[in-house]
N, C-alpha and C positions, 0 to 999 in steps of 0.2 A: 615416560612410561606409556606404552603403549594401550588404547582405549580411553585414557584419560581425557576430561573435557576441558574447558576451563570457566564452564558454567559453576556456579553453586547452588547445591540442591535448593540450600534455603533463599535463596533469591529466586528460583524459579517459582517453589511453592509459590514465596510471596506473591508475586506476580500474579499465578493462579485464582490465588484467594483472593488479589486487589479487583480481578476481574469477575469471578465468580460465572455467572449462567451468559456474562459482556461477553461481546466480541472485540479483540484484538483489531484495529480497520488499520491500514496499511495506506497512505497516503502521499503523494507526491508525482513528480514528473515521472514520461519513461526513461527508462535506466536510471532510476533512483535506487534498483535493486528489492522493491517490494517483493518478489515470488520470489526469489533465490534467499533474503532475508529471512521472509515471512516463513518458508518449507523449513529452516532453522531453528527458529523462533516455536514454529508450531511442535516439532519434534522435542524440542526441551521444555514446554512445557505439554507434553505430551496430552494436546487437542488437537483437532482437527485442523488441514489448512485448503483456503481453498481460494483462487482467483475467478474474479467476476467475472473477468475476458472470457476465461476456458469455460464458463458456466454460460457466459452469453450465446459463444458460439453454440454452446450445446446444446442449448433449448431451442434457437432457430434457425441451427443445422447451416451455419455460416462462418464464412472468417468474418475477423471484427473488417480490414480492408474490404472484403464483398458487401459486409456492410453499409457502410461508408459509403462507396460506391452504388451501390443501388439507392439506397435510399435519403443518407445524406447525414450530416452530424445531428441536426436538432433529435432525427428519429431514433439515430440509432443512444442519443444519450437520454431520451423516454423509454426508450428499452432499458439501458443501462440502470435507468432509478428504479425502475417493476424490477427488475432482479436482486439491484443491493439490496432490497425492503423486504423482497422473499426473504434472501440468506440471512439477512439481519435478526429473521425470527427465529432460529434456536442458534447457542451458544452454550458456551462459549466455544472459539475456535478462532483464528487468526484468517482474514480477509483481507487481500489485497486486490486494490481496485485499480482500475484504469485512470489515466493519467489529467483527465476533465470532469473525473466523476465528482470527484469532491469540489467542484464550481458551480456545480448545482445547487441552489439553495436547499431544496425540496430534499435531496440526498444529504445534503448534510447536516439538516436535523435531523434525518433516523439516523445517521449515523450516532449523534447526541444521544438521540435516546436511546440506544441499544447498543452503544457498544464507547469502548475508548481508542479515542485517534490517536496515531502517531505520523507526524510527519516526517519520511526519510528525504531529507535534506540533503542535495548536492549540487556543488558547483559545475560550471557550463561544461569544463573540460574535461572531469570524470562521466560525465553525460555523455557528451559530445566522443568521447572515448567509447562506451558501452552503448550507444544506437547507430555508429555508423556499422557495428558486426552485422548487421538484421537488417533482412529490406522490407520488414514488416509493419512500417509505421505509418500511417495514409497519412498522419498532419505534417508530415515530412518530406511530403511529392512534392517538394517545392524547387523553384528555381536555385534558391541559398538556403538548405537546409539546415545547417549550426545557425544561421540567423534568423529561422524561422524557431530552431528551439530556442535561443537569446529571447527572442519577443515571447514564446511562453513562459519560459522563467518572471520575464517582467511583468506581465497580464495574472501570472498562476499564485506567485510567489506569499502574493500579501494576504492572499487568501487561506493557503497551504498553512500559513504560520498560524492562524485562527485554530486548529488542531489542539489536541489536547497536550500532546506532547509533543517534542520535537528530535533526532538523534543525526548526527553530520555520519552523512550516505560519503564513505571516501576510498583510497585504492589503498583499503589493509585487508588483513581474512577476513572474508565475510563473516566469518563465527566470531570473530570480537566485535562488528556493529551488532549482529544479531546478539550478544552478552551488552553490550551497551543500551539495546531494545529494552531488556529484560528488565534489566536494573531500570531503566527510567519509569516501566510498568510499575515495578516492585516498589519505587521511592512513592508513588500515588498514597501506599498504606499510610504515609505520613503525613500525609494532604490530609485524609481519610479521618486520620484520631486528631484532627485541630480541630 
C-alpha cells in the first residue's frame, strides 16, 4: 500500500517518551550511515536532526577537510566538543556526530549526560563500500586507505561499543536499520521500569 511505513506508531512514541527533552547522539565510523539513518530516525519520530559536521562548518565558515588542513585534528576535534556541548543543550532531537568525536573523553560525558548513544555498527566492507563514493574524508588521504580505515575500526571500536546502545549498520533499507534504531531506543523503557 502505498504511503505505508513499516515503523510502528507505538514504538516511535515509546522511543519519544524513553528520550524525553534527551538527544538521540548517533555514533560510530564514517559510512556507518549516521545522517542518512539519523534524517530517518528524526522524521519518525518527528524531532529535530541535525549533524555536528554541517554545524561545524557552519559556525567557522569551513569544510571539516579545510579544517583539518589548516589547523590540524587536535583543533579541529576542540572545536568539534564546544559544538556537541552547544547542541547537546536543547532536546530532544537526533545528533549525528563525526567519526572521532565520540573518542573524546570530554565529548562523551556530555554526551552521557544529555543525551542517549547509539552506536551504528559496521563491518570494514560495508564501510569500505560507502566512503570510497566521497573524496571528502581527510583521515583517508593516505597511502592505503581501506587500511587506514581497518586501523580505525581497531583504535575506534572498543570505545564505540562504550555507547549506550548499539544497532548492526548493513547493506539492507536504510528504513529497516533506522526501524531497528527505534525499537532498541524504545526497548530503553524496559531498562527504565527495572
Amino acid at each position: 500500500m502505498e504511503g505505508t511505513t513499516i515503523f510502528e506508531p507505538t514504538t516511535a512514541e515509546q522511543a519519544r517518551q524513553v528520550l524525553g527533552k534527551r538527544n538521540l547522539v548517533l555514533v560510530g565510523l564514517m559510512g556507518a550511515g549516521k545522517s542518512a539513518i539519523g534524517k530517518l530516525v528524526a522524521s519518525e519520530l518527528s524531532i529535530p536532526f541535525i549533524d555536528s559536521d554541517h554545524e561545524i562548518e557552519r559556525v567557522s565558515r569551513m569544510t571539516i577537510p579545510e579544517l583539518f588542513e589548516k589547523y590540524g585534528e587536535p583543533e579541529f576535534r576542540k572545536l568539534e566538543n564546544r559544538v556537541i556541548k552547544r547542541l547537546l543543550r536543547s532536546g530532544p532531537r537526533v545528533l549525528s556526530t563525526g567519526g572521532g568525536a565520540f573518542m573524546n573523553k570530554d565529548t562523551r560525558g556530555s554526551i552521557k549526560a544529555a543525551g542517549v548513544s547509539l552506536w551504528l555498527d559496521a563491518d570494514l566492507d560495508t564501510l569500505w563500500e560507502r566512503v570510497i563514493k566521497r573524496d571528502n574524508r581527510p583521515l583517508l588521504k593516505t597511502e592505503n586507505p581501506k587500511q587506514t580505515l581497518e586501523n580505525l575500526m581497531i583504535a575506534r571500536y572498543p570505545t564505540y561499543a562504550e555507547a549506550d546502545l548499539s544497532v548492526k549498520s548493513r547493506d539492507v533499507k536504510k528504513d529497516i536499520v533506522a526501524a531497528e534504531v527505534i525499537a532498541a531506543v524504545a526497548a530503553l523503557a524496559d531498562e527504565i521500569k527495572k
